[in-house]
PQR file with spaces between the fields and no chain letter, atoms N, CA, C, O and H, PARSE charges and radii, in Angstrom:
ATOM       1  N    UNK     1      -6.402  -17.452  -11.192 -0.4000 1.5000
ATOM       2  CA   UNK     1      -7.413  -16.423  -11.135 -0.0000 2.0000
ATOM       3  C    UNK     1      -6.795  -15.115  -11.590  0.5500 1.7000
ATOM       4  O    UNK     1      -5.566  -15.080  -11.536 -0.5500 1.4000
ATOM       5  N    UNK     2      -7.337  -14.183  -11.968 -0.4000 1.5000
ATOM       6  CA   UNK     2      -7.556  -13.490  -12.529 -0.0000 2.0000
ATOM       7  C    UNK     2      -7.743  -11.948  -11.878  0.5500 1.7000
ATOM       8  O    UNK     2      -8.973  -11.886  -11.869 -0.5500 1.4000
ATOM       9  H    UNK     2      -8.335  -14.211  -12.011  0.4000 1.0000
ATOM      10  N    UNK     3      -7.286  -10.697  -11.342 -0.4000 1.5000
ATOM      11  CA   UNK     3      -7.952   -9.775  -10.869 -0.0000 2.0000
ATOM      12  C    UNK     3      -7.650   -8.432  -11.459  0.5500 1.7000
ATOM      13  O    UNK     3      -6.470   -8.227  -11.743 -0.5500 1.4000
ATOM      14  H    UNK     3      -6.287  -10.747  -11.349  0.4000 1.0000
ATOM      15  N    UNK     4      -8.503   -7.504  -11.685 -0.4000 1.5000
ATOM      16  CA   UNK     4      -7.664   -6.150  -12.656 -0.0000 2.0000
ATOM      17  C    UNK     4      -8.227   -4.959  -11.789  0.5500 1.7000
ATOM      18  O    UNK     4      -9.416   -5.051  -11.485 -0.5500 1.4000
ATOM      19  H    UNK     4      -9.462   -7.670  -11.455  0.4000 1.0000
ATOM      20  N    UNK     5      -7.573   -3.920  -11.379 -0.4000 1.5000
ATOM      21  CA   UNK     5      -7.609   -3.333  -10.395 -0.0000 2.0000
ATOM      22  C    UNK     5      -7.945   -2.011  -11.377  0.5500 1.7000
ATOM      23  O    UNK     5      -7.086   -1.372  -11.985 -0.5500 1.4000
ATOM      24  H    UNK     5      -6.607   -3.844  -11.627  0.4000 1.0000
ATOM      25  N    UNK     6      -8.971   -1.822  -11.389 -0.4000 1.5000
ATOM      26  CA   UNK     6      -9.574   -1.059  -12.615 -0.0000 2.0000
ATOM      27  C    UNK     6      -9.085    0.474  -12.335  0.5500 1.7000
ATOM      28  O    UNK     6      -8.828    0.625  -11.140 -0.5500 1.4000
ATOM      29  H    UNK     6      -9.669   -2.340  -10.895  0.4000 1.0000
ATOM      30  N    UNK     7      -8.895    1.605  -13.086 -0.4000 1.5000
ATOM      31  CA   UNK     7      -8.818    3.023  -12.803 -0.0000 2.0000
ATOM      32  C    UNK     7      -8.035    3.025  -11.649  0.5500 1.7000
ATOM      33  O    UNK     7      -8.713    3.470  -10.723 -0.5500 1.4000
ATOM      34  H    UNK     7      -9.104    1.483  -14.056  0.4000 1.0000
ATOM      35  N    UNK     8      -7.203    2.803  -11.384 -0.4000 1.5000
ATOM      36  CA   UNK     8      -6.787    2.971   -9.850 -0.0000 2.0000
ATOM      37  C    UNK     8      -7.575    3.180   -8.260  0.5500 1.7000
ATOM      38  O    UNK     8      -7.283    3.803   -7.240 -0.5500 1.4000
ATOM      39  H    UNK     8      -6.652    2.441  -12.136  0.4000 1.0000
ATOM      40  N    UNK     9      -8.628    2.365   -8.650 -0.4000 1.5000
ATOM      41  CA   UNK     9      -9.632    2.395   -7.191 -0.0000 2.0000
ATOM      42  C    UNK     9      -9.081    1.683   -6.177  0.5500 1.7000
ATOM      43  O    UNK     9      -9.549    2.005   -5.085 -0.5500 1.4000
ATOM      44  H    UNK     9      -8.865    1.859   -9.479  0.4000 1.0000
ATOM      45  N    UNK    10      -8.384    0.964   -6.145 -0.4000 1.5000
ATOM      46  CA   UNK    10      -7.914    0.541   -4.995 -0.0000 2.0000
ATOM      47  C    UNK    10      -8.840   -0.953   -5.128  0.5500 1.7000
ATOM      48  O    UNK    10      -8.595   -1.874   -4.348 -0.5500 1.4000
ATOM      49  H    UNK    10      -8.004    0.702   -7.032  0.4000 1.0000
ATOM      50  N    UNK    11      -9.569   -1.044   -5.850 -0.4000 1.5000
ATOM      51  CA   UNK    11     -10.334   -2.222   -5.395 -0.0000 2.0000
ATOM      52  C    UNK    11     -10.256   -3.207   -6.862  0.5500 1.7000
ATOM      53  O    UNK    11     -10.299   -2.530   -7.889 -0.5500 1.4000
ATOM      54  H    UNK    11      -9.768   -0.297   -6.484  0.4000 1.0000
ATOM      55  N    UNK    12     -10.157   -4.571   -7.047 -0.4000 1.5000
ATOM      56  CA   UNK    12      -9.934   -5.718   -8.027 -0.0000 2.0000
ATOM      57  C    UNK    12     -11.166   -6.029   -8.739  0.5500 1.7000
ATOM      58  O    UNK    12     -12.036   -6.486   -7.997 -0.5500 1.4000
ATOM      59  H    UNK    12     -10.122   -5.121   -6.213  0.4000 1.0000
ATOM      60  N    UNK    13     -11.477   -5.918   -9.913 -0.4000 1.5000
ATOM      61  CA   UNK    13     -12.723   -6.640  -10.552 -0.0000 2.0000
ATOM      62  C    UNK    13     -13.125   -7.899  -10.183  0.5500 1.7000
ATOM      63  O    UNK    13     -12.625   -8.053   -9.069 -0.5500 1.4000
ATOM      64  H    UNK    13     -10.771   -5.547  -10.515  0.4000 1.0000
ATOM      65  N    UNK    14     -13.730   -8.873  -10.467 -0.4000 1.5000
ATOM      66  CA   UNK    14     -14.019  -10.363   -9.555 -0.0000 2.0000
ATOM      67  C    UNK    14     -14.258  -10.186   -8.436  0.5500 1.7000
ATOM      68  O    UNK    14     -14.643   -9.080   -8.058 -0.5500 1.4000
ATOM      69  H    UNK    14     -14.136   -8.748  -11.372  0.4000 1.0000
ATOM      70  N    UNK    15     -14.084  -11.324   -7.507 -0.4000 1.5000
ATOM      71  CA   UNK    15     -14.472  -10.878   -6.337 -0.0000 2.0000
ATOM      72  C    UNK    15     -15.740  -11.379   -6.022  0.5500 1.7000
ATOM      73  O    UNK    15     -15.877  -12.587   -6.217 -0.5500 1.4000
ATOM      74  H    UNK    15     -13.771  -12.223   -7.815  0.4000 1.0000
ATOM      75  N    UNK    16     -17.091  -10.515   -5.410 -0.4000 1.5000
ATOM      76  CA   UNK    16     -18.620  -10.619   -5.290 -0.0000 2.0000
ATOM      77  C    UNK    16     -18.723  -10.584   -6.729  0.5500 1.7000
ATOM      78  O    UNK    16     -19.573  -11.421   -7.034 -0.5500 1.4000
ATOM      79  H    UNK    16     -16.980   -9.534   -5.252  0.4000 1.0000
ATOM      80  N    UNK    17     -18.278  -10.033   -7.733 -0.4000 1.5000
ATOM      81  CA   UNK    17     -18.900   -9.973   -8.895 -0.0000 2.0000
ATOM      82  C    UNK    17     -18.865  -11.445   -9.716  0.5500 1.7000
ATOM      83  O    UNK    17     -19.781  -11.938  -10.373 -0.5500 1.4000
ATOM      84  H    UNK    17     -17.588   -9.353   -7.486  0.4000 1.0000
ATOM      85  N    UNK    18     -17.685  -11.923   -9.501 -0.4000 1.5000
ATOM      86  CA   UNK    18     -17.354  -13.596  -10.191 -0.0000 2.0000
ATOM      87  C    UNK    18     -17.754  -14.282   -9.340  0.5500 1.7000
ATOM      88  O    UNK    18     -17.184  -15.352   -9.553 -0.5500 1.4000
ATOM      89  H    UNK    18     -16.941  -11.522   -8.967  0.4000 1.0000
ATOM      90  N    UNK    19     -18.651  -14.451   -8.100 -0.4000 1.5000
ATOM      91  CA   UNK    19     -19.052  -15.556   -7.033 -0.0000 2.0000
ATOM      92  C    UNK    19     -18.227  -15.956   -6.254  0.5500 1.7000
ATOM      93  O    UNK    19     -18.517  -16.906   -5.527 -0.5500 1.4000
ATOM      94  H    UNK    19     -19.113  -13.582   -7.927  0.4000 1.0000
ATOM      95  N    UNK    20     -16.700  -15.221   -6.165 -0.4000 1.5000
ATOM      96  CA   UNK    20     -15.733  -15.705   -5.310 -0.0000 2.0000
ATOM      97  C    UNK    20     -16.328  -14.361   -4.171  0.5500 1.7000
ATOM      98  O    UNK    20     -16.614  -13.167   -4.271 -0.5500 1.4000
ATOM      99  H    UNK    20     -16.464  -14.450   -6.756  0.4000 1.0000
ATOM     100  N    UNK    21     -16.291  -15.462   -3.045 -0.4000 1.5000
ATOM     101  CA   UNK    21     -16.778  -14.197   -1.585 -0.0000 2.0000
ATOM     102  C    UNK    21     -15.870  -12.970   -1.260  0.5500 1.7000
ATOM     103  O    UNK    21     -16.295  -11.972   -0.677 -0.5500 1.4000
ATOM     104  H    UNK    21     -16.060  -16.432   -2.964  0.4000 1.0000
ATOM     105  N    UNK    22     -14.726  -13.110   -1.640 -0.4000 1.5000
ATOM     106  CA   UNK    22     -13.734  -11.766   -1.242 -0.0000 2.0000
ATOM     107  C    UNK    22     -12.129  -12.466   -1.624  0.5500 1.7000
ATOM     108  O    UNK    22     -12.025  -13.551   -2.196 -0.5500 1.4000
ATOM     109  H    UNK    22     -14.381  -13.920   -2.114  0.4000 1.0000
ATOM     110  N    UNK    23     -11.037  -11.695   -1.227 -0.4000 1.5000
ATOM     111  CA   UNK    23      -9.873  -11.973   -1.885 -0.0000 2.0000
ATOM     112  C    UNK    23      -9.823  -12.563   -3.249  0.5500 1.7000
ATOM     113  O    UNK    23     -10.708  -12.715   -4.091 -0.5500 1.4000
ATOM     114  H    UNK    23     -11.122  -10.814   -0.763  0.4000 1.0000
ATOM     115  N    UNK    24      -8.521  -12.865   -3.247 -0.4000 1.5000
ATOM     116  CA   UNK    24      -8.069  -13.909   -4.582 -0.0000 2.0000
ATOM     117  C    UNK    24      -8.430  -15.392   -4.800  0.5500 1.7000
ATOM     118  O    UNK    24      -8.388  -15.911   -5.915 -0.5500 1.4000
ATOM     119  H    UNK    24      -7.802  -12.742   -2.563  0.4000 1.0000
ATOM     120  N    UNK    25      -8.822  -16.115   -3.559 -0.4000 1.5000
ATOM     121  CA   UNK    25      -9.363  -17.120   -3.443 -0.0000 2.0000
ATOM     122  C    UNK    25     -10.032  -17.492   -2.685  0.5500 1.7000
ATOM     123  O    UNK    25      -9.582  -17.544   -1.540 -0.5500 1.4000
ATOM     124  H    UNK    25      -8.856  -15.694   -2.653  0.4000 1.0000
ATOM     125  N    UNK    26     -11.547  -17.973   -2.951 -0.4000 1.5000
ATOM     126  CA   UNK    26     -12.401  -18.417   -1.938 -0.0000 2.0000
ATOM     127  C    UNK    26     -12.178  -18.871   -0.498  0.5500 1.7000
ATOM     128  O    UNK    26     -12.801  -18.554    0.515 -0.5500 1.4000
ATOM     129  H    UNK    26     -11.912  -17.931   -3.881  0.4000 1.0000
ATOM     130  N    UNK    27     -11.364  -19.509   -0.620 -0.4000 1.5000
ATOM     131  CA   UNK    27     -10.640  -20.401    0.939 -0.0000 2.0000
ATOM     132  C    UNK    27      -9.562  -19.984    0.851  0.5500 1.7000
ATOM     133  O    UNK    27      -9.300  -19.284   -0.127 -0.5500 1.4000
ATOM     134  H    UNK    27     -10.857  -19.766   -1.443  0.4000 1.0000
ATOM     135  N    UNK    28      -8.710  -20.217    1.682 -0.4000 1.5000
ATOM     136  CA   UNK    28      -7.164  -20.305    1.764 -0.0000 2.0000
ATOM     137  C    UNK    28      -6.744  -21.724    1.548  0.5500 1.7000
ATOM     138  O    UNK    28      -6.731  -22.479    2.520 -0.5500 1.4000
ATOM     139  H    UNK    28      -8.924  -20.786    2.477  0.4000 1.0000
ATOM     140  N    UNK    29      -6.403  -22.152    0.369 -0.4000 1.5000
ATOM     141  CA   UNK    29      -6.039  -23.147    0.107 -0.0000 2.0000
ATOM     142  C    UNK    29      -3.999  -23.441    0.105  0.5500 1.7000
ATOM     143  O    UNK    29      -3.184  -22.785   -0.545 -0.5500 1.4000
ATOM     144  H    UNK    29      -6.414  -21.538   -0.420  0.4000 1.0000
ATOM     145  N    UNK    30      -3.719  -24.572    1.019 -0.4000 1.5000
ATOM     146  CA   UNK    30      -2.158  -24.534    0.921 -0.0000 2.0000
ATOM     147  C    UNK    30      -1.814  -25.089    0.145  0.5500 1.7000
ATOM     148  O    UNK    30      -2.284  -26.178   -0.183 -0.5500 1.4000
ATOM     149  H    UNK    30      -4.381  -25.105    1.547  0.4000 1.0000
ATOM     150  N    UNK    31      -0.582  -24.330   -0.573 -0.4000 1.5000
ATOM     151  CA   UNK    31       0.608  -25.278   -1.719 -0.0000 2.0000
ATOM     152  C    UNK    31       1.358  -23.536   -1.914  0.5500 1.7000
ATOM     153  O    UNK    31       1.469  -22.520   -1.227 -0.5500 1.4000
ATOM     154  H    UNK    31      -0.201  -23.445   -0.306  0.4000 1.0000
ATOM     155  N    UNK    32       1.785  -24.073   -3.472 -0.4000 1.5000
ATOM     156  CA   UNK    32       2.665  -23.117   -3.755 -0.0000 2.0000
ATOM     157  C    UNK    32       1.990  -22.407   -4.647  0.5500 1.7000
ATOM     158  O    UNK    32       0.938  -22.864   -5.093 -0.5500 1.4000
ATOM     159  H    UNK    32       1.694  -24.898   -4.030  0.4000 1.0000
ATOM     160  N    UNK    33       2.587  -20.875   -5.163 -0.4000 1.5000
ATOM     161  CA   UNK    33       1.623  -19.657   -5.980 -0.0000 2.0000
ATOM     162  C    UNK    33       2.549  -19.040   -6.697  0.5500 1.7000
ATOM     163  O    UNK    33       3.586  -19.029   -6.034 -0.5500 1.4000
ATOM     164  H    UNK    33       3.441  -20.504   -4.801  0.4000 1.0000
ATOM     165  N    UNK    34       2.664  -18.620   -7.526 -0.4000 1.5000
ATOM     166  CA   UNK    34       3.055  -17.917   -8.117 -0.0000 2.0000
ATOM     167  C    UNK    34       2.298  -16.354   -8.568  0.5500 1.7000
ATOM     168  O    UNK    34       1.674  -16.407   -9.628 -0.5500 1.4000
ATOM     169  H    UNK    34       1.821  -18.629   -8.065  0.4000 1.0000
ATOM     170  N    UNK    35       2.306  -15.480   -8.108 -0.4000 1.5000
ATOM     171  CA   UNK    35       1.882  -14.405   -8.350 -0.0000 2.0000
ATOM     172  C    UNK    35       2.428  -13.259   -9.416  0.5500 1.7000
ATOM     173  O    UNK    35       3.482  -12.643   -9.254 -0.5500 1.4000
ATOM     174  H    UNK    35       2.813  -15.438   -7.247  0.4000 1.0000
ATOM     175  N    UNK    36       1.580  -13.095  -10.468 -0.4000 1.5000
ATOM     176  CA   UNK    36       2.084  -11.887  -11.283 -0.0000 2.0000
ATOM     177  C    UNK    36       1.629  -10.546  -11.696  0.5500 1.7000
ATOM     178  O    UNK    36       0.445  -10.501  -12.029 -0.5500 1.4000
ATOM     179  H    UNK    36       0.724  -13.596  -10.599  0.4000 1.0000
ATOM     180  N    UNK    37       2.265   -9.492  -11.750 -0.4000 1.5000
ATOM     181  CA   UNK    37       1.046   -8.351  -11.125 -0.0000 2.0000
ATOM     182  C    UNK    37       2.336   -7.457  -12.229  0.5500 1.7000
ATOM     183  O    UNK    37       3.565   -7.406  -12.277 -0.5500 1.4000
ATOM     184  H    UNK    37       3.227   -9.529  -11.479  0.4000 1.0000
ATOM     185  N    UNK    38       1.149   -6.845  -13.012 -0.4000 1.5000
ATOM     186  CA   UNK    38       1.515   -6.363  -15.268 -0.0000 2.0000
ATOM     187  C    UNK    38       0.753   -5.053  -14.514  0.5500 1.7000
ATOM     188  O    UNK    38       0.065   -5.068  -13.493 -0.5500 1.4000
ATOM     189  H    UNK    38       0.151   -6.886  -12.972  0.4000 1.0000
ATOM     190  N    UNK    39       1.121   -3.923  -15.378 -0.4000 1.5000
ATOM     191  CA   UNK    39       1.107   -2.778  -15.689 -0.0000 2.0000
ATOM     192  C    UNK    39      -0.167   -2.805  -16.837  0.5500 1.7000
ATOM     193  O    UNK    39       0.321   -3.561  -17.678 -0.5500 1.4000
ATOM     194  H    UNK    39       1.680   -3.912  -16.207  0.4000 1.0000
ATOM     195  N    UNK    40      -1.358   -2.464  -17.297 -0.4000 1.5000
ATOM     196  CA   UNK    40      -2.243   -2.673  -18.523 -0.0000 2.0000
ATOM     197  C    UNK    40      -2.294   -1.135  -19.059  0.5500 1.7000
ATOM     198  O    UNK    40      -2.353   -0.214  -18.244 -0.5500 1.4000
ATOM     199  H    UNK    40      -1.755   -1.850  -16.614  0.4000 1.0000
ATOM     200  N    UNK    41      -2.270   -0.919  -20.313 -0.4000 1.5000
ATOM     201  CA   UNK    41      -2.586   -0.104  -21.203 -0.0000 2.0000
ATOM     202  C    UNK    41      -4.020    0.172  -21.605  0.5500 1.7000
ATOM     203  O    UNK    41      -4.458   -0.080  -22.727 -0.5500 1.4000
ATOM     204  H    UNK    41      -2.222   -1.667  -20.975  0.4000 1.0000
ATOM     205  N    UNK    42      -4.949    0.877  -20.305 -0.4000 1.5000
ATOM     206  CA   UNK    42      -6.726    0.684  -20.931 -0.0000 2.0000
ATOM     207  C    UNK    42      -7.097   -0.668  -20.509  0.5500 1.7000
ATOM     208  O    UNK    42      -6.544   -1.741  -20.268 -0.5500 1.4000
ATOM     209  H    UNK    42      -4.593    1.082  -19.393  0.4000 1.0000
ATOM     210  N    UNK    43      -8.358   -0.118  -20.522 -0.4000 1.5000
ATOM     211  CA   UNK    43      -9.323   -1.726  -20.354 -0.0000 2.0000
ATOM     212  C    UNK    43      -8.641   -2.820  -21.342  0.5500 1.7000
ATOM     213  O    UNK    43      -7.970   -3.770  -20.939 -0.5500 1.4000
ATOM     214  H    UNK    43      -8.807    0.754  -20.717  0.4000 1.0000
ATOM     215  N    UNK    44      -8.867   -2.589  -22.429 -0.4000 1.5000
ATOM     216  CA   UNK    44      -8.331   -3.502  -23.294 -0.0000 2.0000
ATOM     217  C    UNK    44      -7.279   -3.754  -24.147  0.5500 1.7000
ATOM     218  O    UNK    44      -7.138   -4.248  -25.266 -0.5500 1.4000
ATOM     219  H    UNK    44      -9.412   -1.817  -22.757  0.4000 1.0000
ATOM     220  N    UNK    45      -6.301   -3.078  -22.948 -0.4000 1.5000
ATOM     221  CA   UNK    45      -4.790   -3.009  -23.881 -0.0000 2.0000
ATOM     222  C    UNK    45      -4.268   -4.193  -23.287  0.5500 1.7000
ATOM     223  O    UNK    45      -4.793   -5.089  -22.625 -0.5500 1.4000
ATOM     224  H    UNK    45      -6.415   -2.677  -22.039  0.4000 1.0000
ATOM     225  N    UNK    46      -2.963   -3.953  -23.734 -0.4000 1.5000
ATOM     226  CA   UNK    46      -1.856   -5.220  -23.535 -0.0000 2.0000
ATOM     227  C    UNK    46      -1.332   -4.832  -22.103  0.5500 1.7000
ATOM     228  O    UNK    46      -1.332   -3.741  -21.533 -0.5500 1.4000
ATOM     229  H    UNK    46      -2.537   -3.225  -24.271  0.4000 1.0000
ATOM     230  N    UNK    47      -0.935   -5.927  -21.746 -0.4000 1.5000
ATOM     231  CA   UNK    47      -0.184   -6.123  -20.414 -0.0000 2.0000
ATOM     232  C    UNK    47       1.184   -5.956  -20.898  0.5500 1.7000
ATOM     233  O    UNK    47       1.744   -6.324  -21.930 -0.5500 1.4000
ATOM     234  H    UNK    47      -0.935   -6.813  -22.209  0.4000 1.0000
ATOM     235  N    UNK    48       1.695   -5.087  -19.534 -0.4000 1.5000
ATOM     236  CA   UNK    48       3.659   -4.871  -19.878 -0.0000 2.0000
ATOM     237  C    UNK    48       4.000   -4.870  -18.242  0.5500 1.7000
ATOM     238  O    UNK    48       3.365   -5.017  -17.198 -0.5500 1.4000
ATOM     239  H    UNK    48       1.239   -4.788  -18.695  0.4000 1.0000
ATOM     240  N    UNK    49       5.581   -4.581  -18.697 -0.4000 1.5000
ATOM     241  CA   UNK    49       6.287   -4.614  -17.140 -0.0000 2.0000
ATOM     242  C    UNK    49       5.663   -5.884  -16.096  0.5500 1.7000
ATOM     243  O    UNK    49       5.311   -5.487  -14.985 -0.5500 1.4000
ATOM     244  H    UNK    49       6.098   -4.461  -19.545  0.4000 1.0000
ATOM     245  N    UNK    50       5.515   -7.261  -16.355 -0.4000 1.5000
ATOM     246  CA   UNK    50       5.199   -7.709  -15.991 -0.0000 2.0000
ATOM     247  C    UNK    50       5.964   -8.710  -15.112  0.5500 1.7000
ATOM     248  O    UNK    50       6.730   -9.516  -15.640 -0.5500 1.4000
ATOM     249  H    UNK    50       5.801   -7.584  -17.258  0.4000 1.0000
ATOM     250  N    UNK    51       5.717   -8.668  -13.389 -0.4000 1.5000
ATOM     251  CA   UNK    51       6.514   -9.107  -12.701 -0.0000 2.0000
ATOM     252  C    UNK    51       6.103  -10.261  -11.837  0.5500 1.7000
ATOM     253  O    UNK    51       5.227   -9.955  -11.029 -0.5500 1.4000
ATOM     254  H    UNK    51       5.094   -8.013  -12.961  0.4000 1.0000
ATOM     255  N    UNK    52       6.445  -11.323  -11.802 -0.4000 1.5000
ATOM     256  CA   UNK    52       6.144  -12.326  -10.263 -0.0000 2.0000
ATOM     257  C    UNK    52       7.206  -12.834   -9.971  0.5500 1.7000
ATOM     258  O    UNK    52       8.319  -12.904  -10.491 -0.5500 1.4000
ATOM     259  H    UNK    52       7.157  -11.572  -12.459  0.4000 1.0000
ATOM     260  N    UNK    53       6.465  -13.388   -8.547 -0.4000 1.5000
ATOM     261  CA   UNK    53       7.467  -14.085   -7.287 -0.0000 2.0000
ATOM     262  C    UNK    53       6.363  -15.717   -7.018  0.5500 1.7000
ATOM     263  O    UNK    53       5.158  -15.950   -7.118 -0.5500 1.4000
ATOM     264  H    UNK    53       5.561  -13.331   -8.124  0.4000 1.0000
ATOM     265  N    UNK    54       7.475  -16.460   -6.683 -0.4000 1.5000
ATOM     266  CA   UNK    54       6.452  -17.622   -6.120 -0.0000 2.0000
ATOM     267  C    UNK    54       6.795  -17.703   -4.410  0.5500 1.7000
ATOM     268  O    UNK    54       7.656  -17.090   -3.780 -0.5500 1.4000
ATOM     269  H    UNK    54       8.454  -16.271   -6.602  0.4000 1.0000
ATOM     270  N    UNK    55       6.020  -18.463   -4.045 -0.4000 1.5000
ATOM     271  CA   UNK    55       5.343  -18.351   -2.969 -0.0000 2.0000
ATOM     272  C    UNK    55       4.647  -19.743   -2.258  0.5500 1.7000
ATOM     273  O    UNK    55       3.835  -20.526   -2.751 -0.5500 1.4000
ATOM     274  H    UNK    55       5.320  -18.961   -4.557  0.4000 1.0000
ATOM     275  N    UNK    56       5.163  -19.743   -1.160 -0.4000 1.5000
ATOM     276  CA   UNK    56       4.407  -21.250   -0.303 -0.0000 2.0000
ATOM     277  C    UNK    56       3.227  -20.741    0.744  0.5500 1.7000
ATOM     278  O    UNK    56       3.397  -19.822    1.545 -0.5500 1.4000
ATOM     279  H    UNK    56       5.823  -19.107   -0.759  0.4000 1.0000
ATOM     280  N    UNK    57       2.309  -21.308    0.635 -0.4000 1.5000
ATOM     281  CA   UNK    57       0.641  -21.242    1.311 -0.0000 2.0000
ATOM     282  C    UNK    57       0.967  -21.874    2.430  0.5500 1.7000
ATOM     283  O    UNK    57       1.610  -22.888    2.158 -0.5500 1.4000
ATOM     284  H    UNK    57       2.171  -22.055   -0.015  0.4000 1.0000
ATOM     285  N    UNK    58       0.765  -21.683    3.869 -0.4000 1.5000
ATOM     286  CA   UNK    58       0.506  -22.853    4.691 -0.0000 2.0000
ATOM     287  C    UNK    58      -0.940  -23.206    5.193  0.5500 1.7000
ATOM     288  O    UNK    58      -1.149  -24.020    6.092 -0.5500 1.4000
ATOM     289  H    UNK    58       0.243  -20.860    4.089  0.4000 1.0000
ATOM     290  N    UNK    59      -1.962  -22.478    4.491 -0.4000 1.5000
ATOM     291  CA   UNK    59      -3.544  -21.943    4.936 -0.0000 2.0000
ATOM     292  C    UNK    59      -3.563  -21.640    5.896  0.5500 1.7000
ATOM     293  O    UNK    59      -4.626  -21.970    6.420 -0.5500 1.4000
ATOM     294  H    UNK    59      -1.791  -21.817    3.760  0.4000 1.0000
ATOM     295  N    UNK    60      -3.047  -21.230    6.413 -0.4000 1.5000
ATOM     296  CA   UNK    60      -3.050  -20.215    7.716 -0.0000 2.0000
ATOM     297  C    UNK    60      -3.745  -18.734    7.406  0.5500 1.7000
ATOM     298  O    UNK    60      -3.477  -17.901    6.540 -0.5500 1.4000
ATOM     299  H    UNK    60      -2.183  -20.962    5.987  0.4000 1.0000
ATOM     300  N    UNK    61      -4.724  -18.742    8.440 -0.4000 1.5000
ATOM     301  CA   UNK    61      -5.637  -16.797    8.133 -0.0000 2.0000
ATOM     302  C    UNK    61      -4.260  -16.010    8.304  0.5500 1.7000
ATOM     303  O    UNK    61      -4.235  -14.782    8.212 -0.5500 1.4000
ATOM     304  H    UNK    61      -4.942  -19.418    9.143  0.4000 1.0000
């Protein structure tokens, strides 16, 4: 999935808007993630400085 944290609002595009109810994923689903979170140039620029970590789920709230 996908989220772009537009103008610096504090808040992610998707979401209620893509039919997912809130967060990054509908449920809390367990396994492993990899998360990567880029710097963007404009709505429709290129992604840079782009960094992730992976990560184990246990679906736990």
């Amino acid at each position: 999935m996908t989220r772009h944290a537009a103008g610096g609002s504090g808040s992610c595009v998707g979401g209620a808007q893509d039919g997912a109810t809130s967060g990054f994923l509908p449920q809390p689903f367990r396994g492993n993630y990899t998360m990567t979170v880029c710097l963007r140039n404009g709505a429709g620029g290129a992604d840079f400085d782009c960094n992730d970590t992976r990560f184990y789920f246990d679906g736990s709230a």
